[in-house]
N, CA and C of each residue as an Amber inpcrd file, in Angstrom:
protein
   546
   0.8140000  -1.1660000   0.0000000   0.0000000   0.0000000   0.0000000
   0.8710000   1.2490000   0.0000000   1.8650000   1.1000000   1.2110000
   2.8310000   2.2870000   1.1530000   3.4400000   2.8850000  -0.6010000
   3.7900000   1.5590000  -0.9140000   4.3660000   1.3570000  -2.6680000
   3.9240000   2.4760000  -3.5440000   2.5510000   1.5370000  -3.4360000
   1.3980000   2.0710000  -4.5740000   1.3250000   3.6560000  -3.7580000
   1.2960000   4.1150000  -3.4800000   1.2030000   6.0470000  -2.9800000
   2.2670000   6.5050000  -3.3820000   3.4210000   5.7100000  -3.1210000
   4.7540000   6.0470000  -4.1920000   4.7290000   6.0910000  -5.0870000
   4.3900000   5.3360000  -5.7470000   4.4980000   5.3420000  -7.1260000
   3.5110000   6.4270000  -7.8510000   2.7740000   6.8610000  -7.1320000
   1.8880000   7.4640000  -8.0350000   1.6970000   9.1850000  -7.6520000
   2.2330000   8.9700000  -6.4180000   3.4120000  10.7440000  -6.3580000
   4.2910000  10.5640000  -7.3620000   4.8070000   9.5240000  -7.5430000
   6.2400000   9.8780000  -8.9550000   5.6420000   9.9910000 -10.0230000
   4.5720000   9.4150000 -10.6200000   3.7030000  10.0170000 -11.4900000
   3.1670000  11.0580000 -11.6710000   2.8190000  11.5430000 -10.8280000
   2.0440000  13.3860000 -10.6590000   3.3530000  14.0180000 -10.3410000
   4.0790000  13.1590000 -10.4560000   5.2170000  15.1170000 -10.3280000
   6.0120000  14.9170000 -11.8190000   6.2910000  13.8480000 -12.2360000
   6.9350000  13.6260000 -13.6800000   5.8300000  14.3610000 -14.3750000
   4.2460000  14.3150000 -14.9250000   3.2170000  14.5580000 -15.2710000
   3.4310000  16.3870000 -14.7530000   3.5650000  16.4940000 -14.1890000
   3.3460000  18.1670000 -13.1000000   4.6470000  18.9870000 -14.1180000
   5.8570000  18.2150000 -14.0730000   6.4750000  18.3310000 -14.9770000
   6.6920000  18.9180000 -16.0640000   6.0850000  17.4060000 -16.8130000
   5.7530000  17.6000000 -18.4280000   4.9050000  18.4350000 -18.8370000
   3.9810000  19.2970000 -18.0460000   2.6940000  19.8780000 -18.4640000
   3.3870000  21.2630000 -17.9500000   4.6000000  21.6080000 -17.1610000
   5.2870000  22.8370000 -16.9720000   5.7990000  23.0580000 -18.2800000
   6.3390000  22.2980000 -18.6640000   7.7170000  22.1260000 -20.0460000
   6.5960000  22.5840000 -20.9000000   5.5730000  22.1130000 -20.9470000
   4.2630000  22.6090000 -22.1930000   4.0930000  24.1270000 -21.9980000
   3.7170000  24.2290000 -20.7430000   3.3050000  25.2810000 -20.3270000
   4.0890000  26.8510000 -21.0900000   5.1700000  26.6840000 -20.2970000
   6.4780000  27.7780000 -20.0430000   6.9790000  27.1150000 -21.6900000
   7.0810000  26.5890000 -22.5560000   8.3170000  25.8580000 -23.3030000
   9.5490000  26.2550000 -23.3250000  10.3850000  25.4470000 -23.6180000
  11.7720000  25.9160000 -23.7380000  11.9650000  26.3430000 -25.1070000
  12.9930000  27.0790000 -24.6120000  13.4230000  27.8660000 -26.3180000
  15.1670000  27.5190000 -25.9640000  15.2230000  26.9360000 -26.9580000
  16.2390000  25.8980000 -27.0240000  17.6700000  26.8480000 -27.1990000
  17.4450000  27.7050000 -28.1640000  18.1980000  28.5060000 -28.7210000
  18.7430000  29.7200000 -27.3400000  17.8910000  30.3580000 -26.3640000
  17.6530000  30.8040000 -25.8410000  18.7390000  30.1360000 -24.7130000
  18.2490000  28.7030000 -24.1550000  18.8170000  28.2610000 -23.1350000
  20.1770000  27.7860000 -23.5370000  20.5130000  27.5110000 -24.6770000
  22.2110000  27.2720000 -24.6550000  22.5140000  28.7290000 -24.9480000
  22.5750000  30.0120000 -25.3240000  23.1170000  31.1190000 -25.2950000
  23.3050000  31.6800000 -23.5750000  22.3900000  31.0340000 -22.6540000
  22.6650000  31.5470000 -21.0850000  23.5680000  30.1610000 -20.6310000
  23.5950000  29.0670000 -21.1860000  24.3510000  27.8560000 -20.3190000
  26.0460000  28.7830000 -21.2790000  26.0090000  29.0300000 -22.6870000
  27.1300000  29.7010000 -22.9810000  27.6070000  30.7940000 -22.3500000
  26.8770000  31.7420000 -21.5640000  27.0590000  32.9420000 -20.8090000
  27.6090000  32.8200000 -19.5870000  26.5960000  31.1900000 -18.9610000
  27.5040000  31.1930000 -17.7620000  28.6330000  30.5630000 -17.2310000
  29.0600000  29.5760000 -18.6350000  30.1660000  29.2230000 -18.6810000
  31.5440000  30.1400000 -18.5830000  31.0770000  30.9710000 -19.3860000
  32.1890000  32.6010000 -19.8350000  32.0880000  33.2290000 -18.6220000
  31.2580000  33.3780000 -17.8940000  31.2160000  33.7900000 -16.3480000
  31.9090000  33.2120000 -15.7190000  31.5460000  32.1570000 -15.7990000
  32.1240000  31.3670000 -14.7050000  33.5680000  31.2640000 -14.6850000
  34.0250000  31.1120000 -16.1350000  35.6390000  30.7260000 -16.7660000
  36.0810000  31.9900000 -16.2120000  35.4950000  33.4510000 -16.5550000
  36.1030000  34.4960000 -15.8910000  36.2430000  34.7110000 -14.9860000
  34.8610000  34.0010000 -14.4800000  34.8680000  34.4010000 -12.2410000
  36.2190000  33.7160000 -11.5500000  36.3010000  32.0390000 -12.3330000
  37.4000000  31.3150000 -11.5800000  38.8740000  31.7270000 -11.9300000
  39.0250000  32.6240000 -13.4730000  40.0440000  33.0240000 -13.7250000
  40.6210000  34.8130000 -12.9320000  39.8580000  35.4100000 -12.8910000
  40.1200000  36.9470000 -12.4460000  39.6230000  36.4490000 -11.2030000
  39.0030000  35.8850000 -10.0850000  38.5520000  35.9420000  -9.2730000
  38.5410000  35.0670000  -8.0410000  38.3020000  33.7330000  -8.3100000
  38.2700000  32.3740000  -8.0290000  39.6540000  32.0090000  -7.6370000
  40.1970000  32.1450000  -8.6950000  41.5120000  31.8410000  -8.9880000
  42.7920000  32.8190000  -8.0800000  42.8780000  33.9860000  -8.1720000
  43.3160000  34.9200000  -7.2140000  43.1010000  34.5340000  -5.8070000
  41.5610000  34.7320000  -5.3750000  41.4710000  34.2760000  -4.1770000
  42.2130000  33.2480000  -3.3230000  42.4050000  31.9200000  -4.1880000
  42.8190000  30.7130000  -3.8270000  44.3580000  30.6320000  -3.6070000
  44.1380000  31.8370000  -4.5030000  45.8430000  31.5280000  -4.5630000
  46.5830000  32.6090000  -3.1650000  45.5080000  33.9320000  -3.0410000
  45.7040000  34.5940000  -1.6110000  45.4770000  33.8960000  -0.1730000
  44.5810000  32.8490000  -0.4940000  44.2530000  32.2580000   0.6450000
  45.1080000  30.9140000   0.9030000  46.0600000  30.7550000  -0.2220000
  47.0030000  29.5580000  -0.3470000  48.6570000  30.1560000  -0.0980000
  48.7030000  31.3890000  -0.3120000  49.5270000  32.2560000   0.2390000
  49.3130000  32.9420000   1.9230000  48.1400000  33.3110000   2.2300000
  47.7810000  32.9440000   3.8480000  48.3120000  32.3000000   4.4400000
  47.5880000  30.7900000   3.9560000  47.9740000  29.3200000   4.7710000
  49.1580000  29.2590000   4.3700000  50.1020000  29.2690000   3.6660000
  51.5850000  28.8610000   4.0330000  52.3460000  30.2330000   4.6890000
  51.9220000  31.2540000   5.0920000  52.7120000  32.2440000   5.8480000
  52.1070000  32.1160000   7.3060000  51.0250000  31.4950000   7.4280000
  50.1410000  31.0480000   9.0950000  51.3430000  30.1210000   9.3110000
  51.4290000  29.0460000   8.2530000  52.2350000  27.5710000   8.6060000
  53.4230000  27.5010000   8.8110000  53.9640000  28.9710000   7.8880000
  55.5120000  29.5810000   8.3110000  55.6230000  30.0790000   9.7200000
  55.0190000  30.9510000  10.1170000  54.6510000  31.6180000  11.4980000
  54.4460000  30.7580000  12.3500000  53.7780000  29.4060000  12.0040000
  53.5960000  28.1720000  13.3300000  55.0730000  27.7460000  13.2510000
  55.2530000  27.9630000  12.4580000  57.0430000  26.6210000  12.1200000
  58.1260000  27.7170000  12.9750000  57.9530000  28.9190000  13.2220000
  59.0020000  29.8020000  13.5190000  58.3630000  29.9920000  14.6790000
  57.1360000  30.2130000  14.9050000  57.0610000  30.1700000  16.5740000
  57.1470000  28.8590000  17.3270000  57.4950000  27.4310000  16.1900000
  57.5020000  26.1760000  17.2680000  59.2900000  26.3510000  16.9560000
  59.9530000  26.9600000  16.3400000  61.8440000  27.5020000  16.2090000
  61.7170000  28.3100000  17.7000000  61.0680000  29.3720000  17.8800000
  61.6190000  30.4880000  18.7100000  61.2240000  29.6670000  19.6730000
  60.2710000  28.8890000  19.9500000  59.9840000  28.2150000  21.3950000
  60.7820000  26.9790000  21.6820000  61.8270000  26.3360000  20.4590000
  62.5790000  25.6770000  20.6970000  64.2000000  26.4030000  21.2500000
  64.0070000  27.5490000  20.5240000  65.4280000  28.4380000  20.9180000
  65.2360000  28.8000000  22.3570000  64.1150000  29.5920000  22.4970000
  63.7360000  29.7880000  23.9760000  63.9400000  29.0190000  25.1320000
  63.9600000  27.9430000  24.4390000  63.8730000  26.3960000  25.8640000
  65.2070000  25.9950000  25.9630000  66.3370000  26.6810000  24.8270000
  67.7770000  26.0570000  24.7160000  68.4380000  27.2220000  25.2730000
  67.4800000  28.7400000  24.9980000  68.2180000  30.1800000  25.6520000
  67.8240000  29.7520000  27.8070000  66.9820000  29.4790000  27.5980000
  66.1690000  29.2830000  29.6390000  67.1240000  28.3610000  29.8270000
  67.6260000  26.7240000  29.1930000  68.4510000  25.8270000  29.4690000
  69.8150000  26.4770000  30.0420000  70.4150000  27.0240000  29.3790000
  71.6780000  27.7700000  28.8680000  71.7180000  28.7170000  29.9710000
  70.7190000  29.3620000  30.1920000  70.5930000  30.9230000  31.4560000
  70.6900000  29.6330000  32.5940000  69.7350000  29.1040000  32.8090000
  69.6580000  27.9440000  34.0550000  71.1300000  27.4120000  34.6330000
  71.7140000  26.9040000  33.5140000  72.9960000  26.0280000  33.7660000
  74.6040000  27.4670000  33.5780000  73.9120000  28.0880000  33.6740000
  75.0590000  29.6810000  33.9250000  74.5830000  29.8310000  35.1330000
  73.5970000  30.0890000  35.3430000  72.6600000  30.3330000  36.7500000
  73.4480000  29.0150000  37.6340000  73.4320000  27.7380000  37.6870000
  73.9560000  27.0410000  38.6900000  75.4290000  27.1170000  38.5140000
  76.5180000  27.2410000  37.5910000  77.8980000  27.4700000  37.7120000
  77.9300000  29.0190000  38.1180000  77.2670000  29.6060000  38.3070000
  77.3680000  30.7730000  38.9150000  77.2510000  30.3050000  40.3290000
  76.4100000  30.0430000  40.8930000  76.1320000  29.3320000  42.2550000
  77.2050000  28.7600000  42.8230000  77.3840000  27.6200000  41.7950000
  78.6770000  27.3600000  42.3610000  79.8280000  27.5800000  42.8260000
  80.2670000  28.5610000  41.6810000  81.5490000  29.2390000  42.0770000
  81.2000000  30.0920000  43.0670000  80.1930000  30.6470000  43.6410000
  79.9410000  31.8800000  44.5030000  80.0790000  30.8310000  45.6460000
  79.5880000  29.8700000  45.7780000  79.6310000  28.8920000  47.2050000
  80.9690000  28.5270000  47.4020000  81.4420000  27.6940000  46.2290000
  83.0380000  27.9480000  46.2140000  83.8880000  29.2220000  46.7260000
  83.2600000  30.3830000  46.3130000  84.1620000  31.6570000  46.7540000
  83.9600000  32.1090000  48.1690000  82.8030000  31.5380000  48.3010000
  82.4840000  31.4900000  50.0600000  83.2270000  30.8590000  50.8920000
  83.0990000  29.4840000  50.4800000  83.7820000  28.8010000  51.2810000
  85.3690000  29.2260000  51.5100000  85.9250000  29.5880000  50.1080000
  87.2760000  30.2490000  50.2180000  87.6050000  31.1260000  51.0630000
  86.2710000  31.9190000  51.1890000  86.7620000  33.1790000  52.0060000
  86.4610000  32.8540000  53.5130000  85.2090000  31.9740000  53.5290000
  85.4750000  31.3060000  55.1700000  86.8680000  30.5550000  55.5760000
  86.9050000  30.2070000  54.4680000  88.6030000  29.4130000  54.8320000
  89.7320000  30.0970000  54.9830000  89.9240000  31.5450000  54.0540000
  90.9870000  32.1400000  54.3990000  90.6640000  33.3650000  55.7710000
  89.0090000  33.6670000  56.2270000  88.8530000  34.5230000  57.2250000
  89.1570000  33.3640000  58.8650000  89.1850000  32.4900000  58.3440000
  89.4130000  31.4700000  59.4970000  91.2200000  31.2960000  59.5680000
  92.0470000  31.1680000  58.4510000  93.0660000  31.2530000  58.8610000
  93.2660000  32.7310000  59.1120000  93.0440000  33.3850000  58.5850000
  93.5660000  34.9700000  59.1100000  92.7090000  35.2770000  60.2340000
  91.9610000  34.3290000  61.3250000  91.5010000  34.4060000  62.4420000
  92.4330000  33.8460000  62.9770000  92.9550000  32.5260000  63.0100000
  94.0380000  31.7210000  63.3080000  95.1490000  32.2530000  63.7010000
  95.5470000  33.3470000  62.5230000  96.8380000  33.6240000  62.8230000
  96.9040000  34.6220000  63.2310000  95.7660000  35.6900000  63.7300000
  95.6270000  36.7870000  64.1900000  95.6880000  36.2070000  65.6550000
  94.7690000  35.2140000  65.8030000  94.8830000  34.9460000  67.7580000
  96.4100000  34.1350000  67.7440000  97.2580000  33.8820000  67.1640000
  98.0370000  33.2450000  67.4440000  99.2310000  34.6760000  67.3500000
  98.8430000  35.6090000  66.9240000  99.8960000  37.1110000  66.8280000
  99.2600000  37.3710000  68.2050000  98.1190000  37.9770000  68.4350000
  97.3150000  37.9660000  69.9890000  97.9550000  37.0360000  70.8690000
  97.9580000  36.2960000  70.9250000  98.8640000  35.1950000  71.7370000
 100.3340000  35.6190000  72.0140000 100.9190000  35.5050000  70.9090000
 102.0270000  35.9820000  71.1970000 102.6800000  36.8270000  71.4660000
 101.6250000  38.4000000  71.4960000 101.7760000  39.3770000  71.7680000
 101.5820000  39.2720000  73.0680000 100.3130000  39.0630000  73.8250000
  99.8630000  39.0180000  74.9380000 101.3860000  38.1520000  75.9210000
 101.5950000  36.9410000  75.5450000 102.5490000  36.1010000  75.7280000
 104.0850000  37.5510000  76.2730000 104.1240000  37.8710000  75.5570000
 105.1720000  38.6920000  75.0120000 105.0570000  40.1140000  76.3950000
 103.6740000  40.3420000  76.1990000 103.8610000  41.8920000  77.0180000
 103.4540000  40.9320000  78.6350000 103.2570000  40.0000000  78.9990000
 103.1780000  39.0770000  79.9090000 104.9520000  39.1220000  80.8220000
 105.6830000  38.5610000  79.4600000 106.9220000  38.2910000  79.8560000
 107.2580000  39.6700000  80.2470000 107.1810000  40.2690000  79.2570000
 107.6940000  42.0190000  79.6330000 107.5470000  42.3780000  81.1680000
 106.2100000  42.0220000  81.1380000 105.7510000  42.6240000  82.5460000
 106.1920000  41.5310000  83.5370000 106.9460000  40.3700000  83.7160000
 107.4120000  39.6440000  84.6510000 108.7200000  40.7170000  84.5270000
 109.2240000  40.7460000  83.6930000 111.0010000  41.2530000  83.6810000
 110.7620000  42.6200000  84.5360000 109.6640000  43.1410000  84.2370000
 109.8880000  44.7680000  84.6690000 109.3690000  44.1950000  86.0610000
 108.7370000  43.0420000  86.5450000 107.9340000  42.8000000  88.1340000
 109.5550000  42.5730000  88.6880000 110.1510000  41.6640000  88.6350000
 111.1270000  41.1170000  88.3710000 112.2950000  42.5030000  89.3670000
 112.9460000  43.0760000  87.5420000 113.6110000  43.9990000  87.8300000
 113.0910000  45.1170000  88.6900000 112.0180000  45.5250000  89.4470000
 111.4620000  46.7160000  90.1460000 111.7820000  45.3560000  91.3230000
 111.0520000  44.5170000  91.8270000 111.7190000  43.6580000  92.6480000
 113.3550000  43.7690000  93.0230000 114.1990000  43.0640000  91.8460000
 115.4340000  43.4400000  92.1790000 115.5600000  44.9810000  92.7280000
 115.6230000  45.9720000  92.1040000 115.7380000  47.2560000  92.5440000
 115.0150000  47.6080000  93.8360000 113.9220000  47.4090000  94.4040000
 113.2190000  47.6020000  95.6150000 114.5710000  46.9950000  96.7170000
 114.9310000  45.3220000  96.4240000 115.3090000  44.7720000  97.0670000
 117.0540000  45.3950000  97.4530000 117.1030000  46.0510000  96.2250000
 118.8420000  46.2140000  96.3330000 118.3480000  48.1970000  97.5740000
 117.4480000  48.4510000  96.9380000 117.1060000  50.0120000  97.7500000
 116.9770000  49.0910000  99.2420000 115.6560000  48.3570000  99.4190000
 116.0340000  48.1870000 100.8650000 117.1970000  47.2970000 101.7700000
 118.2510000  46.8860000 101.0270000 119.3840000  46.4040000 101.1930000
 120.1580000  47.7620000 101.8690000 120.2780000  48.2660000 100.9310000
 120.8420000  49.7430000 101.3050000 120.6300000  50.6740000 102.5250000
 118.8820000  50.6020000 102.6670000 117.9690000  51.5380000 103.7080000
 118.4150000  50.7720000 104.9080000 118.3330000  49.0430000 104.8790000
 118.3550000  48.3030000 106.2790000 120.0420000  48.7030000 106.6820000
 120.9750000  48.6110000 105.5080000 122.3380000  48.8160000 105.6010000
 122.3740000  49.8470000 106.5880000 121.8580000  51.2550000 105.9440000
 122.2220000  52.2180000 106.3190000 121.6820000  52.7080000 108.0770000
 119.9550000  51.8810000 107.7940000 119.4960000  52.1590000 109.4510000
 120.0350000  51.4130000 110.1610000 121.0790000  49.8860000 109.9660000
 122.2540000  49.1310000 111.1790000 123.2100000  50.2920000 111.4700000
 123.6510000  50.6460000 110.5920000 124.6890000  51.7940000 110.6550000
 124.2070000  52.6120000 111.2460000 123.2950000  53.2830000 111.0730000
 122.6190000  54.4240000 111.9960000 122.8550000  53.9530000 113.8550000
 122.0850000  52.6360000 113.4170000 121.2840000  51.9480000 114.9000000
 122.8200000  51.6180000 116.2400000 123.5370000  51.2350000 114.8290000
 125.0740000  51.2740000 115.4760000 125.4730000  51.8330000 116.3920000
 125.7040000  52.3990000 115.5050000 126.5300000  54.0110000 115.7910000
 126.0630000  55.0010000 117.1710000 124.5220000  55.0790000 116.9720000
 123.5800000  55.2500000 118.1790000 123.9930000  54.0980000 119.4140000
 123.5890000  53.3790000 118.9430000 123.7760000  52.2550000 120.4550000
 125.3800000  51.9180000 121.1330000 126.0650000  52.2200000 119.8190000
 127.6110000  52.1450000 120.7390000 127.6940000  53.8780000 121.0910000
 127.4980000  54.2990000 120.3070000 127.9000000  56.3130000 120.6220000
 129.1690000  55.9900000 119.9180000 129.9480000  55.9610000 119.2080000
 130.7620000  56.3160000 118.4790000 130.7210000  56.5660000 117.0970000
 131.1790000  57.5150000 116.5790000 131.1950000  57.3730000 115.4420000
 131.9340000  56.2710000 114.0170000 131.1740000  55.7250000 113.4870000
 131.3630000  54.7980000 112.4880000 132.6290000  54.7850000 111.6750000
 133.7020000  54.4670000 111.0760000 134.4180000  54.8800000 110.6500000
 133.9580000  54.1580000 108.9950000 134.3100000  54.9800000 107.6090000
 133.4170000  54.7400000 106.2990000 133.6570000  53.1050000 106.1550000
 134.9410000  52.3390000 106.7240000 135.1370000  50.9670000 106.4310000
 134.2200000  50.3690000 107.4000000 134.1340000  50.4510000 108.3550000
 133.2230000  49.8490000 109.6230000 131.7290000  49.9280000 108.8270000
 131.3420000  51.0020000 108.4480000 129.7550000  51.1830000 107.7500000
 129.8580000  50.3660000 106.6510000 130.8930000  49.9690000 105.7470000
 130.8940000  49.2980000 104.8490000 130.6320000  47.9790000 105.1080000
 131.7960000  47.3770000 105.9480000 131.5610000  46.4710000 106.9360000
 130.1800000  46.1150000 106.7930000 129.2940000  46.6050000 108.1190000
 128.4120000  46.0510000 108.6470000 127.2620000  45.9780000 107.5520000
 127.2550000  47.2200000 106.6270000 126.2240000  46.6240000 105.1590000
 126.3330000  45.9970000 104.7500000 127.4900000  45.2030000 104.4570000
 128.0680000  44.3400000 103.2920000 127.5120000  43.1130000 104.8100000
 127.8030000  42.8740000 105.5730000 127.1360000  41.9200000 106.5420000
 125.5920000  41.3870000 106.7760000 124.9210000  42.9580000 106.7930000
 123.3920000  42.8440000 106.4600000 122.9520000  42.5530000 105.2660000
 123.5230000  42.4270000 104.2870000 123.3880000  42.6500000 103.3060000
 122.9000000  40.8150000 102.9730000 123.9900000  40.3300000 103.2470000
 124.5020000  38.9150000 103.0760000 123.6150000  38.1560000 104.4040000
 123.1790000  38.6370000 104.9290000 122.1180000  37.8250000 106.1140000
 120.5210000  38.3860000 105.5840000 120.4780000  39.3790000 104.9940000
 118.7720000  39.3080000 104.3090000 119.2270000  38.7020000 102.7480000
 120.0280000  38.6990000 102.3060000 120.0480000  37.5540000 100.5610000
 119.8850000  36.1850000 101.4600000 120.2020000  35.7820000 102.3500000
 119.9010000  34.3100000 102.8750000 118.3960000  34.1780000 103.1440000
């Protein structure tokens, strides 16, 4: 049933058709002078027109495809320029840690040998100051050698009442003298 309704729409429109073609007729002469017109159109549109275009838009696409190819270059240079900065960037590091350490190493010996000049200075004005304790010692000791000398002699001289004669005073210092060195 479906069929048969088919088939007989394809009949009324073939028929719908043929009775247009009657209708309107063709003028034969008529319709190949416009299929000739729009051939010449057309040959001109694709030649001045068609043709240009394709070839601007085929000149486009390979300067887009150039521009992708040179921005996937500059983003390969870029990643070899960042590589390159990076690995300057860590031998820079390095040597600066290196130059650190150098300079901790040489501020540590020139600490070293500064407390060891300190040392030996200190050492030094230490000794000084024993020699000068020392020698003011000796000298005190040789002055009150002299003072005790001189107050026996005094004390003498008083307790006998005579006067001392310069060998007798010599005498008895050189006596005191030799009983306080013991």
């Amino acid at each position: 049933m479906n069929y048969v309704f088919l088939a007989n729409i394809g009949t009324d429109l073939s028929s719908a058709a043929q009775n247009t073609a009657k209708e309107f007729g063709v003028d034969w002469h008529h319709f190949t002078s416009q299929i000739i017109s729009f051939i010449i159109v057309a040959v001109l549109l694709y030649k001045f027109a068609y043709h240009p275009i394709l070839k601007v838009l085929e000149e486009r696409r390979q300067r887009i495809a150039d521009g992708l190819a040179n921005a996937d270059k500059i983003k390969a240079e870029l990643a070899r320029t960042e590589a390159s900065r990076q690995e300057v960037l860590n031998k820079a590091n390095v040597q600066a840690n290196k130059l650190i350490e150098e300079a901790r190493a040489a501020a540590a010996r020139v600490q070293e040998t500064e407390t060891q000049k300190a040392i030996a200075a200190a050492e030094q004005i230490i000794s000084k100051a024993r020699e000068a304790a020392a020698a003011d010692h000796a000298r005190m000791l040789t002055e009150l050698r002299r003072e005790v000398g001189r107050l026996v002699v005094e004390t003498t001289s008083k307790v006998t009442g005579k006067v001392l004669t310069p060998d007798d005073q010599k005498r008895l210092a050189d006596e005191t003298t030799r009983q306080l060195a013991a």
